[in-house]
C-alpha positions in Angstrom: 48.0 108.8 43.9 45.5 105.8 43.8 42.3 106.6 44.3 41.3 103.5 46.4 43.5 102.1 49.4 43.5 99.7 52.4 45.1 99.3 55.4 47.2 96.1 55.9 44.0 94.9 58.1 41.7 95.6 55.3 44.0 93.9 52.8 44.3 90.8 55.3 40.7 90.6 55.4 40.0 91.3 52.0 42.3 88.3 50.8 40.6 86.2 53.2 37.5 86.8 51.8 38.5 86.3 48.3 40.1 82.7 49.1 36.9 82.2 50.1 34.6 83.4 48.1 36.4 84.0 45.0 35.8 87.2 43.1 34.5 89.9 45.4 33.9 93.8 44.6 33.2 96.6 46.8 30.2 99.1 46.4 30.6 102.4 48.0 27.1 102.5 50.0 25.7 106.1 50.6 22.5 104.0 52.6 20.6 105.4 55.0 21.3 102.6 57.5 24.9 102.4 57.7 25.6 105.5 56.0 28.4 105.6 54.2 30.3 101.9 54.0 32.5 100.1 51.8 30.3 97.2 51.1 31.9 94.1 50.1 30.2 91.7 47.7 30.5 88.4 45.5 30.8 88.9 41.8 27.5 88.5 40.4 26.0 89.0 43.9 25.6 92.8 43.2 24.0 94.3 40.4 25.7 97.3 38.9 23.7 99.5 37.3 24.6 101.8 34.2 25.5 105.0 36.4 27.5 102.9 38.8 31.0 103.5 37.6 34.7 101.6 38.6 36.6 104.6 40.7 39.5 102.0 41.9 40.7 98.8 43.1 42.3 97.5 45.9 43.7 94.1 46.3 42.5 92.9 43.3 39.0 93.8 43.5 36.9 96.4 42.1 35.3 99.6 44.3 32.6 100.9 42.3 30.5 104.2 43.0 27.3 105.8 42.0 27.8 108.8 39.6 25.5 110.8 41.5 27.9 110.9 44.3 31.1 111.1 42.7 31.1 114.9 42.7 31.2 114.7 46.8 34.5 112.4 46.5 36.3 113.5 43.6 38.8 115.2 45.4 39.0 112.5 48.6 41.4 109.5 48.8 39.2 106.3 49.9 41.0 104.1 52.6 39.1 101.4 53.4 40.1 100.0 57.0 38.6 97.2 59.2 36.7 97.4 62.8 35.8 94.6 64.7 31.9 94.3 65.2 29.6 94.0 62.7 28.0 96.7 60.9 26.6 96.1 57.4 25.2 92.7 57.7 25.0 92.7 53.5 28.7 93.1 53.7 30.4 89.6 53.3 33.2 90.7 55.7 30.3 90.3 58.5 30.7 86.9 58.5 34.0 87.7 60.1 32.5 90.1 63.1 34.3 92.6 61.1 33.3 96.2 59.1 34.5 97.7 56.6 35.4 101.4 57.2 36.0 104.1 54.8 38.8 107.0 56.3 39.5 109.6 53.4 42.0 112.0 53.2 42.6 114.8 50.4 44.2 113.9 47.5 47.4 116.2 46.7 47.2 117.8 43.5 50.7 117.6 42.1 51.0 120.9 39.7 
């Protein structure tokens, strides 16, 4: 089971964004702000440090996450989905009057 997923919303958007503006990556956000979000940047826009570490992708692009907090999702599946409005105005998907969601669900251990 893939750790990272979208909706068919999310995957519209996403591709949008990434005729757009090329490359793009997501960072899983644990802010105080917006709490947690999927938040959607350029390549090269973002800088990843050395304890954030690639957990997935999804349409092409990269969903990174903090080590730190990896311990809190290990067992979740990530599934990013789409609202309208916008919420994380550093998320490029703002430009749209859109947000990026996360909805997880327990990943099956198949033994």
């Amino acid at each position: 089971m893939e750790k990272v997923v979208a909706t068919k919303e999310a995957r519209t958007l996403i591709e949008q964004l990434q005729e757009e503006y090329g490359t793009i990556l997501f960072i899983h956000s644990e802010g105080c702000c917006d709490g947690t979000s999927p938040v959607c940047m350029t390549e090269g826009d973002f800088y990843l440090g050395s304890q954030d570490e690639k957990i997935g992708e999804v349409s092409g692009s990269s969903y990174y996450m903090h080590k730190a907090n990896f311990s809190y999702w290990q067992h979740l599946q990530i599934m990013i989905d789409v609202s309208d409005g916008m919420g994380n105005s550093f998320s490029l998907e703002s430009t749209k009057n859109k947000s990026f969601v996360i909805r997880a669900t327990e990943l099956i251990n198949d033994k």
